[in-house]
Every structure is written in C-alpha cells, then in structure tokens.
N, C-alpha and C positions, 0 to 999 in steps of 0.2 A: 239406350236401346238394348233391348235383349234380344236376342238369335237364337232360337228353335228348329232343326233339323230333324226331322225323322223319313222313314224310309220311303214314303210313295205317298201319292194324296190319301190314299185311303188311312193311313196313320196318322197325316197330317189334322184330315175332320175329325179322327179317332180322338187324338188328344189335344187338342182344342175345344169338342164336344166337354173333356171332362174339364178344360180350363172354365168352360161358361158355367155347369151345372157348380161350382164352386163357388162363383163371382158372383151369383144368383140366390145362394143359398142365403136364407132368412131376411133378405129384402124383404120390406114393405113395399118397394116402389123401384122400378130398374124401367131404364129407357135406354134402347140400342136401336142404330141406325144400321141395318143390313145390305149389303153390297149382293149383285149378282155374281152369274158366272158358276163354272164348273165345278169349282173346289165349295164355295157355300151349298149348293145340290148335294153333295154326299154330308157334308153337316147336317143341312135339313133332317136328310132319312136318318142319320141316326141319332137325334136329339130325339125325333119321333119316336125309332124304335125302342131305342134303350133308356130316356129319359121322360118318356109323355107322362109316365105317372109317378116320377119323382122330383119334377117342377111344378112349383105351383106359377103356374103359366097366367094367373088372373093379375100377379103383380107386375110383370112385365109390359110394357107397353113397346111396342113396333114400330119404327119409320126405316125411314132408305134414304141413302147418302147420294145414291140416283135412281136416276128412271128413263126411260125412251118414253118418249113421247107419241107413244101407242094405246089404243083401247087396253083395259085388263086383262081383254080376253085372248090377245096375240099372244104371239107364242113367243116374240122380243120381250114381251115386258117381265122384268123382276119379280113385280107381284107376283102373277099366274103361278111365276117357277115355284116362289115360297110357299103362295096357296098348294100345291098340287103334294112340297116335298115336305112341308111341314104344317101347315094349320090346317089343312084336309086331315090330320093326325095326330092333333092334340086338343087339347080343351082349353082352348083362348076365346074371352071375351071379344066379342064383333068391333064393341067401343078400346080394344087395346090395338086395334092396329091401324097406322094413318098412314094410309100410302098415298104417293104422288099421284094425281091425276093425269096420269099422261094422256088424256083423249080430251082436255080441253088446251086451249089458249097456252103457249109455255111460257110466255111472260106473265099474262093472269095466275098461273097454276106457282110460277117461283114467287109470288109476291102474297098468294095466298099461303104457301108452303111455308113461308119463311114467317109467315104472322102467327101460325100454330104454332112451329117454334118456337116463336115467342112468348105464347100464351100457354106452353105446356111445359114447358123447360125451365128449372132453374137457372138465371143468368149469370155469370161471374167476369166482372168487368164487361158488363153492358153485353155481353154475348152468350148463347143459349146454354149451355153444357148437359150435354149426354152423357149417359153412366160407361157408353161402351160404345164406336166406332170401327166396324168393319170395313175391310179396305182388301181391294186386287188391286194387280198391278197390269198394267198391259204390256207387250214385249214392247211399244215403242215410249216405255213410264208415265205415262199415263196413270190416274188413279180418279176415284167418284168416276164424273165424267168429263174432265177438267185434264186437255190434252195440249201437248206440248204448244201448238199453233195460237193456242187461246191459252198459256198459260197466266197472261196479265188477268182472268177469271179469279187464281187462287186469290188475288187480295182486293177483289171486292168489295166495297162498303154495303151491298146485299146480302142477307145470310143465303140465300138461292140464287142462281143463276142460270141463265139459259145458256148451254153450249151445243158446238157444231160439231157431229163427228167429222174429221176432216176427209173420208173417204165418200162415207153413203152422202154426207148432208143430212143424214137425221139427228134433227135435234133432241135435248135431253136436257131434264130438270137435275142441278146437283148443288149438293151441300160448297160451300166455299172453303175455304183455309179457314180464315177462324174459326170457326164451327168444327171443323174436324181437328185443328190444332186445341182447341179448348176441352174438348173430349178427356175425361178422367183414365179413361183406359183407352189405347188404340191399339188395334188387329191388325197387319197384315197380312196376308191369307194367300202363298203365292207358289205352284207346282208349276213345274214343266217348263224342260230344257231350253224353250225357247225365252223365258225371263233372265237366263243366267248373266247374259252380257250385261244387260242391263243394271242387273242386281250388282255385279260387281264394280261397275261406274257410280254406282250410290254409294253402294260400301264404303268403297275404297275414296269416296270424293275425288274422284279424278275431275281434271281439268274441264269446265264448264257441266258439272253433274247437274247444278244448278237450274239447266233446261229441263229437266224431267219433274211434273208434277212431284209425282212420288218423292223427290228428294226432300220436297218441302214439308214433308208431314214431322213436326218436330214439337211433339205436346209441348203448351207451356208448364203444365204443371204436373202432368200426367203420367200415364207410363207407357212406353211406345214397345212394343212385340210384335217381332217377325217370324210367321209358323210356315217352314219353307220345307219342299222335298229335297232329297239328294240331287235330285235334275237341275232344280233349282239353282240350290245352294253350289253346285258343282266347278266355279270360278272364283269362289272365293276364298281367302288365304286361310 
C-alpha cells in the first residue's frame, strides 16, 4: 500500500490527473473503471482542461465500478457527472465508453455488465482484469457500492451485483471484490474530514476494521494507492 497526502482536494485531482496521464502514456489499449463523487468531478475538469490534447483518449476505454440505478440523464447517476466533466471535453470514441445501464432491470443490467467484462477484459485466474480501478470511500467504508450491511456482496461468485443503499433503498449496479482486487493498478481517491475516522480504523487495522468494505480492497497482484487530503489523512500516525 502507498500513502499519498497532499494539501486539499484540489491537489489531490491535481496530482493524480499527472499519475494517470503517466499510466496512459504509449498504451495501445488501457481500460479503467471510474467511480463517482466529488473528488473524481475536479479530475474530470482537469484531465479536460490540461490533458484533452495530450491523451490519446481513442486508446482508453471507460467503465464504472458503480452506478445508481437511475436513467443517464438524472442528476444521481455517474455517467451524466463524467459526461458533463469530462467526455463533453475531450475527443473519446462513443464505442470506448460502457457505462452501466442504470434505467433497466439491476439484476438484468449486472449480469449483462458483468458478460462485457468478460468479453472485453483480459482474465487472469478466471477473473476480468482492468488496467486501473478508481475507488471512494464513504465516511461509514463503504466503497463501489458495496456497504457494510451487504458486505458478504464483496465475495460474490458474480463479477456484478446488485446492492441496497442502506438508507434511500436505491439500488446500484457494482463491481465485486475480485474484480476490483484483480485490478493491475487500484486508486483510492479520498478528501474530507469526515473520512478520517474511518481511514484510520483501516490504517491502523484496528479491532474488527474488517467490517468496512474498503478494508478489503488488497490487489492480489497489483499496486494499491491511496491519494488522500490533509482532512483526510489527519488521524493518522
């Protein structure tokens, strides 16, 4: 595990924008799974602003590690946000990005999800592998959409699943543990003081940390990176 601190989110997108345009460089072929939330929105706009024309964005290909299970055109859903902060502002092929259908069926839509994955993704030990896995964390660790109440989700024999948030009841299509544990590179992407408890019950493996999705994310072969603010990071030793 590596640990990344810098000063506020706006440093946090800054320098993880230049971790990806790195990661990206001279691919023929790069597949990431994009998470939502506040801190990916300030990535979007500046990959846009500062990188649209020094990515070649036709080698990349798109998915999401979740989705609410809303039309594309709500204002909950993931897509819309990436649409609006990023492919509205760079020149990506229509056929590089597979986003989750969240306005059909969520069990039809994870079992169609998880058959793309299959058919688009190199497998390693029987399971899809993405170049690169984006991850929040939520203040109660949560992470995809895979919440503590439902954590027996992460170890699935589905690469997709349908989960419940446990407050709205809105359902949401997400990536499983192996799929996100098989991941070649994993992001965590995680500002604001209200994470800090949490983060440090992971850190530090305290006594039953184990309940928190998040805790589980442990590449098997991969490289796991945590890009955290000082709010964030601010509990830990």
């Amino acid at each position: 595990m590596e640990i990344k601190i810098y000063k506020d989110k706006q440093e946090v997108a800054s320098q993880f924008s230049n971790y990806f345009f790195d990661l990206v460089k001279g691919k023929n072929e790069f597949h990431v799974a994009l998470s939502g939330g506040s801190t990916p929105k300030v990535i979007f706009d500046i990959l846009a602003r500062d990188f649209g024309d020094k990515i070649d964005w036709s080698s990349i290909h798109f998915y999401w590690g979740d989705e609410r299970c809303v039309p594309p055109t709500d204002e909950q859903s993931n897509y819309k946000m990436t649409v609006k902060h990023l492919f509205s502002n760079i020149d990506v092929p229509e056929e590089n990005i597979h986003r989750i259908l969240g306005e059909i069926d969520p069990v039809q839509e994870a079992n169609r999800y998880a058959e793309l994955l299959n058919t688009s993704l190199t497998k390693v030990a029987g399971v899809p592998q993405f170049d690169l896995v984006l991850l929040g964390m939520g203040d109660d660790g949560h992470t995809a959409s895979i919440f503590p109440h439902e954590i027996a989700l992460w170890d699935s024999k589905k690469s997709c699943v349908v989960a419940t948030h446990p407050e709205s009841g809105q359902k949401r299509v997400s990536l499983n543990g192996a799929v996100i544990n098989n991941a070649k590179e994993i992001v965590f992407l995680v500002t604001g003081a209200n994470k800090a408890e949490k983060l440090k019950e992971i850190h530090d493996k305290n006594e039953g940390y184990k309940k928190y999705p998040a805790a589980l994310v442990e590449p098997n072969n991969g490289h796991l990176i945590w890009f955290l603010d000082k709010a964030a990071a601010a509990e830990l030793a």
